[in-house]
Every structure is written in structure tokens, then in C-alpha cells.
N, CA, C and O atoms as a Maestro MAE file, in Angstrom:
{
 s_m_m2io_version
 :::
 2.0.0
}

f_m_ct {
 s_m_title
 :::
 protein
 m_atom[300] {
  # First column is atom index #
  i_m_mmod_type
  r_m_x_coord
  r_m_y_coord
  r_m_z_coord
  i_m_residue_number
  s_m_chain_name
  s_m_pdb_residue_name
  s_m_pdb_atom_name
  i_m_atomic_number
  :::
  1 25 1.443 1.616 -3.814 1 A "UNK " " N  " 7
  2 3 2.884 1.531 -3.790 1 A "UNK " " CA " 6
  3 2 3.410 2.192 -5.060 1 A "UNK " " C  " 6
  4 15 2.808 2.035 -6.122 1 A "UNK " " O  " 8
  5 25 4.773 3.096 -4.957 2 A "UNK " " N  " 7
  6 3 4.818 3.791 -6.602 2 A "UNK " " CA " 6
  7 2 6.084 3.158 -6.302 2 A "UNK " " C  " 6
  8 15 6.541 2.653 -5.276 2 A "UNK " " O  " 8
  9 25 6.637 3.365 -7.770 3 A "UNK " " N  " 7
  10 3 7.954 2.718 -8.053 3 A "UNK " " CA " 6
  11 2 8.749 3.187 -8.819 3 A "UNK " " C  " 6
  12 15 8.390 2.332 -9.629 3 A "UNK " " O  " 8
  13 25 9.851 3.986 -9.611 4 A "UNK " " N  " 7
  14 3 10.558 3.405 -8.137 4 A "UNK " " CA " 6
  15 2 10.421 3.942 -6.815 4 A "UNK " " C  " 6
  16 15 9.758 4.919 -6.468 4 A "UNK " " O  " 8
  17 25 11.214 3.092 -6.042 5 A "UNK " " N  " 7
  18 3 11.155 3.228 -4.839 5 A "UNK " " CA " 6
  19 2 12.679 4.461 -4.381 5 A "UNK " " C  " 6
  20 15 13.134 5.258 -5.202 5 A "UNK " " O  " 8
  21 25 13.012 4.370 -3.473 6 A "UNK " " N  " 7
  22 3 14.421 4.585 -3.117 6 A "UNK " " CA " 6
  23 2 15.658 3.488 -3.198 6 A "UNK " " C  " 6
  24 15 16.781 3.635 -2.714 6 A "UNK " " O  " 8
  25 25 15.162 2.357 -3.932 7 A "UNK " " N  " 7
  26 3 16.210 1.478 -4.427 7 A "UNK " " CA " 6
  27 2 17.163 2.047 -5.322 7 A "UNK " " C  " 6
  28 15 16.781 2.220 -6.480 7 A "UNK " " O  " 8
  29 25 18.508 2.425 -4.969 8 A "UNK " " N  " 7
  30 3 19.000 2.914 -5.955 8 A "UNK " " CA " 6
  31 2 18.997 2.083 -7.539 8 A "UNK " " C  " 6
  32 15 19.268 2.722 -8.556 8 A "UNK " " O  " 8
  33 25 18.617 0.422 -7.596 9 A "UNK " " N  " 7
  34 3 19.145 0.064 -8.760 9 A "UNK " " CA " 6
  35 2 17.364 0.347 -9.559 9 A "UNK " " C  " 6
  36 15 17.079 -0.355 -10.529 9 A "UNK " " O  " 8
  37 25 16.522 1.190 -9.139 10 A "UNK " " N  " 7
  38 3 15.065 1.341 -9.659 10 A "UNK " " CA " 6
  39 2 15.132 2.611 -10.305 10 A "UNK " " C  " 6
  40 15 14.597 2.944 -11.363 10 A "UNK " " O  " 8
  41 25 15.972 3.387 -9.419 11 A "UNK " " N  " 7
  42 3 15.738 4.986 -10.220 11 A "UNK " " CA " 6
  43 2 15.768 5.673 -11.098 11 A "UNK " " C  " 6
  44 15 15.387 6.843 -11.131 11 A "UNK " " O  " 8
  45 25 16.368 4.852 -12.198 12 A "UNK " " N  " 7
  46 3 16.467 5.300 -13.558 12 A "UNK " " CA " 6
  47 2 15.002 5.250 -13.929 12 A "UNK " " C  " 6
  48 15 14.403 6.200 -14.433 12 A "UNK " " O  " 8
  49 25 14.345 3.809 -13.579 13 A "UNK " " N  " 7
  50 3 13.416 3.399 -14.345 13 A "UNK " " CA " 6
  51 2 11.994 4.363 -13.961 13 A "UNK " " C  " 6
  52 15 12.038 4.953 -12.882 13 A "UNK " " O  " 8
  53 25 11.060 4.488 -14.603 14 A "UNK " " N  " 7
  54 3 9.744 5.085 -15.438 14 A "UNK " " CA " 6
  55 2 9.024 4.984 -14.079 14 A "UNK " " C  " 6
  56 15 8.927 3.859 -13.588 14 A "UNK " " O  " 8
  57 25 8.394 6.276 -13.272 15 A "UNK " " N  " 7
  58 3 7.876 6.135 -12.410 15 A "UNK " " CA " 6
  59 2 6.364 5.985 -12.449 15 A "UNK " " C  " 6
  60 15 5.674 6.827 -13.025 15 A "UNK " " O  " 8
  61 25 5.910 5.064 -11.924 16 A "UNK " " N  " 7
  62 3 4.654 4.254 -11.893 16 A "UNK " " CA " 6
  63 2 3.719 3.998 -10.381 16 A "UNK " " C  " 6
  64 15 4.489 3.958 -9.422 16 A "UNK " " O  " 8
  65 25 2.968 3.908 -10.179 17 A "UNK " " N  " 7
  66 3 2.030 3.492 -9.244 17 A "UNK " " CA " 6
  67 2 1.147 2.454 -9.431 17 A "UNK " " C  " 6
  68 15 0.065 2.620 -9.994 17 A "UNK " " O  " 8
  69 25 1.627 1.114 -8.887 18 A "UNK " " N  " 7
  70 3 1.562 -0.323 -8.597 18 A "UNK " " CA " 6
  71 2 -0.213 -0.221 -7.680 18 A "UNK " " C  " 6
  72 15 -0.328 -0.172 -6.455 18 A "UNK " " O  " 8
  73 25 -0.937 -0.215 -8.293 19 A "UNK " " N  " 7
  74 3 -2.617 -0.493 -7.378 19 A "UNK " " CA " 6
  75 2 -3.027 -1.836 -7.567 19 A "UNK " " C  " 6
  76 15 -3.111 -2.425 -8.645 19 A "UNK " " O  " 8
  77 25 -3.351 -2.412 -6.084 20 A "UNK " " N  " 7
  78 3 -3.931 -3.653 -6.095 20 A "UNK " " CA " 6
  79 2 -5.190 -3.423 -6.608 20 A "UNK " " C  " 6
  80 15 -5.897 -2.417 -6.566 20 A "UNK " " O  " 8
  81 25 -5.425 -4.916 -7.281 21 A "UNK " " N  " 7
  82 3 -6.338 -5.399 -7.232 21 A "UNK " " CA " 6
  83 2 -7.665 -5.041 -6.783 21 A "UNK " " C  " 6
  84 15 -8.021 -6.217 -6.859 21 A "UNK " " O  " 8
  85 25 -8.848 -4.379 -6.330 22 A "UNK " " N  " 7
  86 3 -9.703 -4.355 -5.259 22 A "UNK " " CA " 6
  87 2 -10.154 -2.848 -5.218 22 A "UNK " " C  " 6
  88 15 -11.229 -2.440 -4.777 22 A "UNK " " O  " 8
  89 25 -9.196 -2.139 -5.730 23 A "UNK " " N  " 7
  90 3 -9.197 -0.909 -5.807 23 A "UNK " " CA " 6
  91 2 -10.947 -0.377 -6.452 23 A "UNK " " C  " 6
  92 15 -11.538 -1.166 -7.189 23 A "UNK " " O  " 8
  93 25 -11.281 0.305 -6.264 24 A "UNK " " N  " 7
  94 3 -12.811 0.831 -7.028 24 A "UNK " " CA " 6
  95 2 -12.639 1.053 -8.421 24 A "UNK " " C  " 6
  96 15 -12.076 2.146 -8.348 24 A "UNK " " O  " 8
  97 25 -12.722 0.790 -9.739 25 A "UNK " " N  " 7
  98 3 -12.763 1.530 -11.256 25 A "UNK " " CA " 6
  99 2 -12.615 2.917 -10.889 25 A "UNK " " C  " 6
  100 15 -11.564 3.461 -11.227 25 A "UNK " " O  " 8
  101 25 -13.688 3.753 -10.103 26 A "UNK " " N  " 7
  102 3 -13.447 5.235 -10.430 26 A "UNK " " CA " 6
  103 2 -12.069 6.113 -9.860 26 A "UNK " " C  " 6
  104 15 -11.599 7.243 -9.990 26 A "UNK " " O  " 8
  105 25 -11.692 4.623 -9.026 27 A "UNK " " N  " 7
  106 3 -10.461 5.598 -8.484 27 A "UNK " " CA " 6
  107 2 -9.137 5.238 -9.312 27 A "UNK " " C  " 6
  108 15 -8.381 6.199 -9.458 27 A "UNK " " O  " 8
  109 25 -8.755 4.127 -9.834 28 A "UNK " " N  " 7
  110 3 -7.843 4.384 -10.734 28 A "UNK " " CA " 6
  111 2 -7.993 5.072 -11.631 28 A "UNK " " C  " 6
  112 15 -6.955 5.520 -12.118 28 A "UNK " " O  " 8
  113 25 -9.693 5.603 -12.460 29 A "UNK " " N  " 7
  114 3 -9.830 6.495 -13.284 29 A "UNK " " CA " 6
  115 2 -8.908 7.822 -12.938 29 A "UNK " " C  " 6
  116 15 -7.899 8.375 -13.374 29 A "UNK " " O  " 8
  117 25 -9.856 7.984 -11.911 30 A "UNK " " N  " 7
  118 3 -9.188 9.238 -11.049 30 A "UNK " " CA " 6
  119 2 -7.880 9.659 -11.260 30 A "UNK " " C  " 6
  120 15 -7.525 10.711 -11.793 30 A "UNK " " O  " 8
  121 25 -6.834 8.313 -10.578 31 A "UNK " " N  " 7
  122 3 -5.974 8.663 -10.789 31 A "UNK " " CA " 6
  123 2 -5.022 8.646 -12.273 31 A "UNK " " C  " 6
  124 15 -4.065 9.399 -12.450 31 A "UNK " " O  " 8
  125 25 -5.265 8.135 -12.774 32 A "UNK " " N  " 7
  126 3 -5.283 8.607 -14.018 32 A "UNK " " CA " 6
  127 2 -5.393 9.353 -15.154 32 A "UNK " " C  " 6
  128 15 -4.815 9.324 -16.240 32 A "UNK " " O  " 8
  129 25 -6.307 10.068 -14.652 33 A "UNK " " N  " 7
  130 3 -6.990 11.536 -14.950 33 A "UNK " " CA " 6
  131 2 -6.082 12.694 -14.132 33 A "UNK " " C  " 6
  132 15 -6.307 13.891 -14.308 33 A "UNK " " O  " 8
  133 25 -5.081 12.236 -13.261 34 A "UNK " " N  " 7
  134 3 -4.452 13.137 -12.478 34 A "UNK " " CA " 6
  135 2 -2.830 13.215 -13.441 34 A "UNK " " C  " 6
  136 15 -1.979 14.060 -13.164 34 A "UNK " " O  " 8
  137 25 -2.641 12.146 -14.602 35 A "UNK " " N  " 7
  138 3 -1.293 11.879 -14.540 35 A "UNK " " CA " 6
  139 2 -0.595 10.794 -13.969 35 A "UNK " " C  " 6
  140 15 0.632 10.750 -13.884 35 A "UNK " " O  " 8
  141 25 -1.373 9.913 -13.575 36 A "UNK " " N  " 7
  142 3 -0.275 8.683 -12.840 36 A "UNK " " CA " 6
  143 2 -0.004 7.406 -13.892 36 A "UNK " " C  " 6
  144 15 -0.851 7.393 -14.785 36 A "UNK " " O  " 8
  145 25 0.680 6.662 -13.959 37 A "UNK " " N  " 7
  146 3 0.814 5.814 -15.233 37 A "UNK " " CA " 6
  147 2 0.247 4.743 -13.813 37 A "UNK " " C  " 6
  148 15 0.437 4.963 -12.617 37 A "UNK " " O  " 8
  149 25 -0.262 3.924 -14.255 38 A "UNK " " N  " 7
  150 3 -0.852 2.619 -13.435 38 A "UNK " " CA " 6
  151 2 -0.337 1.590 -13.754 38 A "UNK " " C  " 6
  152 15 0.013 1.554 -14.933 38 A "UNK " " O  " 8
  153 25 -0.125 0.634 -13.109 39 A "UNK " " N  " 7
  154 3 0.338 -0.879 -13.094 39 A "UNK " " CA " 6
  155 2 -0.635 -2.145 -11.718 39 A "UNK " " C  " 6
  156 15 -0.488 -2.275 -10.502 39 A "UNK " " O  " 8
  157 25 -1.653 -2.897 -12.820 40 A "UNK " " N  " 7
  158 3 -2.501 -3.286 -11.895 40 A "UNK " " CA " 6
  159 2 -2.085 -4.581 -11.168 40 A "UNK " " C  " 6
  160 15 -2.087 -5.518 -11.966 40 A "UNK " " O  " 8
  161 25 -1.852 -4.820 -10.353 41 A "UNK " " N  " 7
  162 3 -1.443 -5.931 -9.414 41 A "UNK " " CA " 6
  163 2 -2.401 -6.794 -8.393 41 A "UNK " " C  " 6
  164 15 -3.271 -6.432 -7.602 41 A "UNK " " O  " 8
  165 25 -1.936 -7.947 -8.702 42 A "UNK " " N  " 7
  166 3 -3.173 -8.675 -7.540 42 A "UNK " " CA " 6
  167 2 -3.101 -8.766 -6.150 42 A "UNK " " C  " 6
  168 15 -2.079 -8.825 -5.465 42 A "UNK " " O  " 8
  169 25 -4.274 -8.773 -5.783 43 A "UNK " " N  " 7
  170 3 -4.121 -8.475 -4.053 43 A "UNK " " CA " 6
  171 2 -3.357 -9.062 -3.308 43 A "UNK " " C  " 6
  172 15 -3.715 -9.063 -2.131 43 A "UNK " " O  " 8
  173 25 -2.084 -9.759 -3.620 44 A "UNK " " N  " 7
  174 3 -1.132 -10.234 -2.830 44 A "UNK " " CA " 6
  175 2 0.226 -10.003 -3.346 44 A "UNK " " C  " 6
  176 15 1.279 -10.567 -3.048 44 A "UNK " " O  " 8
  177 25 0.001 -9.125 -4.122 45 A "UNK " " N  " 7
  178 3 1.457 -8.963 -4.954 45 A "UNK " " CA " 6
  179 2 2.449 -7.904 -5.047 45 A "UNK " " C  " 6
  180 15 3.440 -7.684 -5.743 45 A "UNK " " O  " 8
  181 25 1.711 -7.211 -3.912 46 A "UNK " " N  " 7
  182 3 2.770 -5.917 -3.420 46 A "UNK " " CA " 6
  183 2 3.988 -6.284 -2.750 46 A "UNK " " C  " 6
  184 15 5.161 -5.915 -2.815 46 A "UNK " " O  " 8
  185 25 3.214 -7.284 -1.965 47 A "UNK " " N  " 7
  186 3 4.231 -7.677 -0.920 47 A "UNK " " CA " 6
  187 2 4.326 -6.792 0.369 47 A "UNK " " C  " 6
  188 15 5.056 -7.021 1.333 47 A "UNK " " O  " 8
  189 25 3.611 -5.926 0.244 48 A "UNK " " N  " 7
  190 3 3.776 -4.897 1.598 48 A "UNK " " CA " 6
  191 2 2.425 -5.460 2.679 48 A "UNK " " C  " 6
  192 15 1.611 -6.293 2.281 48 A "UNK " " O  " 8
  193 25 2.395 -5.127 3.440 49 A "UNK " " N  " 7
  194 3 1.435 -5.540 4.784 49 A "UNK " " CA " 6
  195 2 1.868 -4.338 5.296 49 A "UNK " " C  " 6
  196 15 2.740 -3.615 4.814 49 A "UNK " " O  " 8
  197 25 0.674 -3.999 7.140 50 A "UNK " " N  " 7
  198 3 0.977 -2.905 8.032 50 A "UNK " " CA " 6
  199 2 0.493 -3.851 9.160 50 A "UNK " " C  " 6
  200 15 -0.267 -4.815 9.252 50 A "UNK " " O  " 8
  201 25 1.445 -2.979 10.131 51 A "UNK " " N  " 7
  202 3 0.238 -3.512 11.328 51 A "UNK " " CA " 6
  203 2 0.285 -1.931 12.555 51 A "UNK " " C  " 6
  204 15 1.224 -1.136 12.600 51 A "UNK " " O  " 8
  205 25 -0.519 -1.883 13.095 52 A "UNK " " N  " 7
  206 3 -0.448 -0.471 13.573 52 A "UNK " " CA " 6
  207 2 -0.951 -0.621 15.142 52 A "UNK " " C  " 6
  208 15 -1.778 -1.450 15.522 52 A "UNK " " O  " 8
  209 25 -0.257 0.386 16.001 53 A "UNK " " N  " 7
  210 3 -0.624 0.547 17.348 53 A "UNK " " CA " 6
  211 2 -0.964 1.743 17.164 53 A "UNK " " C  " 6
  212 15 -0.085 2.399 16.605 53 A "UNK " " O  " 8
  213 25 -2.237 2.503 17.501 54 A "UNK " " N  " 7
  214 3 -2.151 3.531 18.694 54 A "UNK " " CA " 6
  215 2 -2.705 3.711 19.746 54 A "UNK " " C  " 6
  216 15 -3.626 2.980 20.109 54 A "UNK " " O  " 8
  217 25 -2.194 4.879 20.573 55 A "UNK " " N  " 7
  218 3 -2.778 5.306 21.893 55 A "UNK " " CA " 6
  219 2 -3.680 6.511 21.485 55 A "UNK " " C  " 6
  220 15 -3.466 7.577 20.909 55 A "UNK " " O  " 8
  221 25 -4.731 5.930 21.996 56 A "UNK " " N  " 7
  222 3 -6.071 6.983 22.200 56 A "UNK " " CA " 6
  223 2 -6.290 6.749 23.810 56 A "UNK " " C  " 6
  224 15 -6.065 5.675 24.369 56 A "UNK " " O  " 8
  225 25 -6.822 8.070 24.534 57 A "UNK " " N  " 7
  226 3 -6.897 8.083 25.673 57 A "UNK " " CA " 6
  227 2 -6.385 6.968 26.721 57 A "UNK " " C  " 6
  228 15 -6.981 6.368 27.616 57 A "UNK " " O  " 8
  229 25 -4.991 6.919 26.247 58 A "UNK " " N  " 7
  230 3 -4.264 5.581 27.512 58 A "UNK " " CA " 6
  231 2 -4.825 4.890 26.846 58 A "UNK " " C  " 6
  232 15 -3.899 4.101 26.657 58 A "UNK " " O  " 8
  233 25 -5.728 4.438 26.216 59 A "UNK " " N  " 7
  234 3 -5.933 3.054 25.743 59 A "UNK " " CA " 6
  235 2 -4.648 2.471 24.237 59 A "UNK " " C  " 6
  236 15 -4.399 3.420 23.493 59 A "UNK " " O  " 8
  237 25 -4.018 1.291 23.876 60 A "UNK " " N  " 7
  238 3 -3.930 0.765 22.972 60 A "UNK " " CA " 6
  239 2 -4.619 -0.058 21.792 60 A "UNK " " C  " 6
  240 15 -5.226 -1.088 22.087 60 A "UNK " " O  " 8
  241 25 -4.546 0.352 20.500 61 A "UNK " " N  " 7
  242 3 -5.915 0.095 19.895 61 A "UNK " " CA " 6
  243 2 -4.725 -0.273 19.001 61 A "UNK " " C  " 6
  244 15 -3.739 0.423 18.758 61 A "UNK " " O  " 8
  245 25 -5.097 -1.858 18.434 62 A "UNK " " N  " 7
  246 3 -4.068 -2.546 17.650 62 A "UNK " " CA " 6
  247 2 -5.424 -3.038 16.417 62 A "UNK " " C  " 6
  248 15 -6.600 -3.394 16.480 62 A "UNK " " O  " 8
  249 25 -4.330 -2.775 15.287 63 A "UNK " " N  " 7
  250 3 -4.358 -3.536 13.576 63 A "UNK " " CA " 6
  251 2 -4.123 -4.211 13.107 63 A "UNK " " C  " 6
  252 15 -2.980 -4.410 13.518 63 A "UNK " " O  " 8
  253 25 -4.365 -5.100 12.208 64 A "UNK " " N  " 7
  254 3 -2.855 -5.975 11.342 64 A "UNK " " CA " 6
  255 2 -4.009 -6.289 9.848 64 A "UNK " " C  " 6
  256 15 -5.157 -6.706 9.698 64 A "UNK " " O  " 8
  257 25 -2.945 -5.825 9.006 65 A "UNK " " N  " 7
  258 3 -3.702 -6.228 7.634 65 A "UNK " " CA " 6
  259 2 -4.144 -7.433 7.169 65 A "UNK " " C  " 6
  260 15 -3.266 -8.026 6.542 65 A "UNK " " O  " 8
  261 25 -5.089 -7.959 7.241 66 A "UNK " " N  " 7
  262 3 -5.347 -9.570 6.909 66 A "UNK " " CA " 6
  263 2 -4.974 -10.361 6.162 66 A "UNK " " C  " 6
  264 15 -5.064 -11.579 6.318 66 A "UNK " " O  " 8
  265 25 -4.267 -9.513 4.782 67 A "UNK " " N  " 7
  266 3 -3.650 -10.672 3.741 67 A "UNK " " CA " 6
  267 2 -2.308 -10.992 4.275 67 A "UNK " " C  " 6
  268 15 -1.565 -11.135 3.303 67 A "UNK " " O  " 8
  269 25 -1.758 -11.143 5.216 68 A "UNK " " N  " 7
  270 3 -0.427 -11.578 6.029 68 A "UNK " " CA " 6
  271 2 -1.046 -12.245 7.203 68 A "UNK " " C  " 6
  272 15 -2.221 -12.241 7.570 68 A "UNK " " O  " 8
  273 25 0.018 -12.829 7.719 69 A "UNK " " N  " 7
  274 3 -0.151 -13.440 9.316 69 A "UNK " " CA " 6
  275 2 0.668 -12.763 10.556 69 A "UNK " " C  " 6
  276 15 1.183 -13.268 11.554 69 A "UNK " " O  " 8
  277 25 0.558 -11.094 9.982 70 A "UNK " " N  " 7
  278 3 1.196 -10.548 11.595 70 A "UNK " " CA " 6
  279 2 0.013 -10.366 12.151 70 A "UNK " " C  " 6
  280 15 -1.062 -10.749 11.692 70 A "UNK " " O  " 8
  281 25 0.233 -9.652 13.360 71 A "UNK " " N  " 7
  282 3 -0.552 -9.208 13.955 71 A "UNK " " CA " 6
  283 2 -0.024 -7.775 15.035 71 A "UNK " " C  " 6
  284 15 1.173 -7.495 15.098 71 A "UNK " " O  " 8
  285 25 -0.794 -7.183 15.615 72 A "UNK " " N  " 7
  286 3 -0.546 -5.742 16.361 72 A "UNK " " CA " 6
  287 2 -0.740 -6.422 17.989 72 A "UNK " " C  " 6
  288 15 -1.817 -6.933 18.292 72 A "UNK " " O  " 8
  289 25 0.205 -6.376 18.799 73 A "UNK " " N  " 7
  290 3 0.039 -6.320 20.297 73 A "UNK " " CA " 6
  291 2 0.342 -5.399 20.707 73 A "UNK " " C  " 6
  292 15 1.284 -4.784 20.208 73 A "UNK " " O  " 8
  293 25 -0.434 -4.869 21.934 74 A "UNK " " N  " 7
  294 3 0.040 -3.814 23.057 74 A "UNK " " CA " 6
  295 2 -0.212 -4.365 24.360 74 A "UNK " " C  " 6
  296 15 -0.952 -5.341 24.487 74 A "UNK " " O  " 8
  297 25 0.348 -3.812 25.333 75 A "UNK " " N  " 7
  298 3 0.275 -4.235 26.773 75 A "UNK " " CA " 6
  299 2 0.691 -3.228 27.645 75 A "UNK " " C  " 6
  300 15 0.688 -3.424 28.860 75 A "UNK " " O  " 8
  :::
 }
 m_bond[299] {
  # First column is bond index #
  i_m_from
  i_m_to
  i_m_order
  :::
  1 1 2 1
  2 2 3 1
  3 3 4 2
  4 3 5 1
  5 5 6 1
  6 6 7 1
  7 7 8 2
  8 7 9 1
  9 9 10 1
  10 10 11 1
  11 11 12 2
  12 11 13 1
  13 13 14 1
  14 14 15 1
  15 15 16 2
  16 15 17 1
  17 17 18 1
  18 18 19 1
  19 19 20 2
  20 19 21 1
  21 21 22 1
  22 22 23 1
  23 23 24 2
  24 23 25 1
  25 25 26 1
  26 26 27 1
  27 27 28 2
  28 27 29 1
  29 29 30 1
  30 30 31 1
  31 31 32 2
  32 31 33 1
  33 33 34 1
  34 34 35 1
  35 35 36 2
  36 35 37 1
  37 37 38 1
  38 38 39 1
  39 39 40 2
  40 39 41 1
  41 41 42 1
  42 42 43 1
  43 43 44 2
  44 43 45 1
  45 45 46 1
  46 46 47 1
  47 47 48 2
  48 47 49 1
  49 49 50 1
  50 50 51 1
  51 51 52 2
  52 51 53 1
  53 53 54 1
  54 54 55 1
  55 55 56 2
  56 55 57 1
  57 57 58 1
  58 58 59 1
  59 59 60 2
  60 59 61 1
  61 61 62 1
  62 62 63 1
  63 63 64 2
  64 63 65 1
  65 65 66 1
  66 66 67 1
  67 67 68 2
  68 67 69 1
  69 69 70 1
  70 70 71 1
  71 71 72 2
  72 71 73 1
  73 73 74 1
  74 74 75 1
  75 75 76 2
  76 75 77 1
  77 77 78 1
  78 78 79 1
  79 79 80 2
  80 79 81 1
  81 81 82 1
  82 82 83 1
  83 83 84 2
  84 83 85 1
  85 85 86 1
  86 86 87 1
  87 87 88 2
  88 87 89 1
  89 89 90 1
  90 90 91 1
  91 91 92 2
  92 91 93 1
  93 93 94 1
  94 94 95 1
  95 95 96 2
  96 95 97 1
  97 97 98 1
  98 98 99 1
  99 99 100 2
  100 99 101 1
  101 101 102 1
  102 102 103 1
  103 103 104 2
  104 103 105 1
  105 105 106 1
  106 106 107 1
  107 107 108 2
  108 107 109 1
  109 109 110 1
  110 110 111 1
  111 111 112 2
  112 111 113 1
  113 113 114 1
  114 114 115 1
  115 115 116 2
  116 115 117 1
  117 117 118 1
  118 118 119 1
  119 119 120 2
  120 119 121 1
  121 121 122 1
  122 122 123 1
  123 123 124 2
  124 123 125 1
  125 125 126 1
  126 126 127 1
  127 127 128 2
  128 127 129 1
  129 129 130 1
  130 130 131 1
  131 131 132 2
  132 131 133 1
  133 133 134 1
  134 134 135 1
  135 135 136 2
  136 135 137 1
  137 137 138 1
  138 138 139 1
  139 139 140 2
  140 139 141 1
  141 141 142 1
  142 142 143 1
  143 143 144 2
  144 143 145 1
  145 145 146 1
  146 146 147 1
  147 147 148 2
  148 147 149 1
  149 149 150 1
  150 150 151 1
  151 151 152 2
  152 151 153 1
  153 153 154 1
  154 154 155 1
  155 155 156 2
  156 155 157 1
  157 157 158 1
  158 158 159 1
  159 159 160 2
  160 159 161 1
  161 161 162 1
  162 162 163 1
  163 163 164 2
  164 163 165 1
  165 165 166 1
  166 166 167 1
  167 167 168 2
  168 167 169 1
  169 169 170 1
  170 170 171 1
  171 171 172 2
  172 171 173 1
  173 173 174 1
  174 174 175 1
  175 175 176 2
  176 175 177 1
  177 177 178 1
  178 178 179 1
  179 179 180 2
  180 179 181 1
  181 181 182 1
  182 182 183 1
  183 183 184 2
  184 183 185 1
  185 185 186 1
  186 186 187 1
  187 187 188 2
  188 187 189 1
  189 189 190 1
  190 190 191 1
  191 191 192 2
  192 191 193 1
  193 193 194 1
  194 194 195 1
  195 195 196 2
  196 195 197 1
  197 197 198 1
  198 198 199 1
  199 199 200 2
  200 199 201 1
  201 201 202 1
  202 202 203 1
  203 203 204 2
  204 203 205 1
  205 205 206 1
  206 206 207 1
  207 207 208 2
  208 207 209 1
  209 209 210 1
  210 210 211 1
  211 211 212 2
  212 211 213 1
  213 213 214 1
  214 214 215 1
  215 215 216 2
  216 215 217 1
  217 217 218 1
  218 218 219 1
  219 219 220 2
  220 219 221 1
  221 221 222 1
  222 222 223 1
  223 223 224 2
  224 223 225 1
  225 225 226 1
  226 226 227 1
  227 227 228 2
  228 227 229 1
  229 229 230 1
  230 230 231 1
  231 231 232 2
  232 231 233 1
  233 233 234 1
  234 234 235 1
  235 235 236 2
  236 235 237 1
  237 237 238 1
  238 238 239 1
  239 239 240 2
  240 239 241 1
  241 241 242 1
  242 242 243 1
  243 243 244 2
  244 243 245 1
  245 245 246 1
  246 246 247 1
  247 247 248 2
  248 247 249 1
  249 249 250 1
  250 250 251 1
  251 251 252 2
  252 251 253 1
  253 253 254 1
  254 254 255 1
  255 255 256 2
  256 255 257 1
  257 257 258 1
  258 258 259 1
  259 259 260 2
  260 259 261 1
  261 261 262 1
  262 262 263 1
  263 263 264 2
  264 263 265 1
  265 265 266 1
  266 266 267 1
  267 267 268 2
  268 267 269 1
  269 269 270 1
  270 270 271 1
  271 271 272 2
  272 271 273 1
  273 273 274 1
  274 274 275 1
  275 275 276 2
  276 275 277 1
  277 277 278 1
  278 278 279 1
  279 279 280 2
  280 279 281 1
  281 281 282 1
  282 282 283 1
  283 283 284 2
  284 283 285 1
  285 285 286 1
  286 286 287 1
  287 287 288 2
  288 287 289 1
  289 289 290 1
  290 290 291 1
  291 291 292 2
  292 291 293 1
  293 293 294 1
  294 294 295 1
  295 295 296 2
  296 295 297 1
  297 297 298 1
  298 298 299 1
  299 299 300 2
  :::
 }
}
């Protein structure tokens, strides 16, 4: 998640990239090594979740990220 976001009252502020928790060492290195300022957050503290449908051959093939309680239906 980077920040700011498109909140207008964020945009002044210092743009950053928010990585959970869980992430591998070499890849925040990484990114870091690219230029990104980091801000480390714990695995529930984004606040964001997904849940995803798609269609592969007529079929529906459903997701839902586990640290939340949605879930993906198709029918």
C-alpha cells in the first residue's frame, strides 16, 4: 500500500510504501535499493483485504484473503 493515497487531505505529505509484516528481508531490501522510503506495518494493519472472481473457461474460480471474514461467491 503507498501513501499518500488519492486522499486529498494526504497529498502534501512524504510519499511512502506501507509493507506488511511477512514480507521476505530481501524484498524490502530490494525495494529500498530501488528508492522507496518504507514504513513497516503488522499483518493486520493495512486495513485493506481482496476477494477475487474469475472466469477461466466458463468456470468461476473464487478468493478471499484470510486475514478478513469476506469471502468470493460465484454462481
Amino acid at each position: 500500500m503507498s501513501f499518500p493515497t488519492t486522499d486529498p487531505s494526504t497529498l502534501p505529505g512524504r510519499f511512502e510504501l506501507r509493507l506488511e509484516s511477512g514480507f521476505p528481508a530481501p524484498t524490502a531490501s530490494e525495494l529500498t535499493a530501488r528508492g522507496h522510503v518504507l514504513v513497516e506495518m503488522t499483518e493486520m494493519e493495512s486495513g485493506g483485504a481482496t476477494q477475487a472472481i474469475q472466469i477461466r473457461d466458463g468456470v468461476l474460480w473464487g478468493g478471499s484473503d484470510p486475514r478478513t471474514d469476506g469471502c468470493a461467491l460465484g454462481y
